[in-house]
N, C-alpha and C positions, 0 to 999 in steps of 0.2 A: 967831479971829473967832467971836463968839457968833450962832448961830444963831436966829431969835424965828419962833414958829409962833401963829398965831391959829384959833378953832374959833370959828363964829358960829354961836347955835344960836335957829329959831326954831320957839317951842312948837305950832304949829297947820299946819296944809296941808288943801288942800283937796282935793288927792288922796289923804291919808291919812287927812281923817278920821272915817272908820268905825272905824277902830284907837282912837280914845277913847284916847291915851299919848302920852306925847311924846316926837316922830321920834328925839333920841338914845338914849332909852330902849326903843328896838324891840329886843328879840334878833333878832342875827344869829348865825348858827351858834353861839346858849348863850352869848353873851355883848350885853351893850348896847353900840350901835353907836358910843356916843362911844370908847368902851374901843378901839375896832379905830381910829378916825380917832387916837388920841393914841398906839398903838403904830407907827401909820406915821410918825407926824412921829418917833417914837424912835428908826427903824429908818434914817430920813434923815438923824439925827444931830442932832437939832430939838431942843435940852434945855428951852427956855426955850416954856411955851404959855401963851398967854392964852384964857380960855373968855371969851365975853360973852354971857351970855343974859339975858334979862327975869328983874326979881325975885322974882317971884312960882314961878319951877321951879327958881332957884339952889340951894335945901337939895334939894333931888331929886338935882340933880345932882351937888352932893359928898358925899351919902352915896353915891352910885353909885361914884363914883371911888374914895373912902377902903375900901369894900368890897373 
């Protein structure tokens, strides 16, 4: 049975935005925080992720990951 993980990401908060970045792209502990949300779905045996975010931070986001 294939496992399916979704990651919804959205660019703006109102409690974070002083930080002027976008919330997946925060370091956490030296790495950007989508990177820790897609090694937990790994770690859960999750192979299959869908990202959805707005088009406008999509290339932000897979140079992130292809990094």
């Amino acid at each position: 049975m294939t496992r399916n993980g979704i990651i919804l990401i959205e660019p703006e908060s109102s409690r974070l935005n002083y930080l002027k970045t976008i919330k997946p792209l925060i370091l956490v502990y030296g790495r950007p925080l989508i990177l820790h949300s897609i090694d937990d779905f790994k770690q859960a045996g999750i192979s299959d992720i869908m990202i959805l975010a707005p088009e406008e931070i999509i290339e932000q986001i897979k140079k992130t990951i292809d990094d």
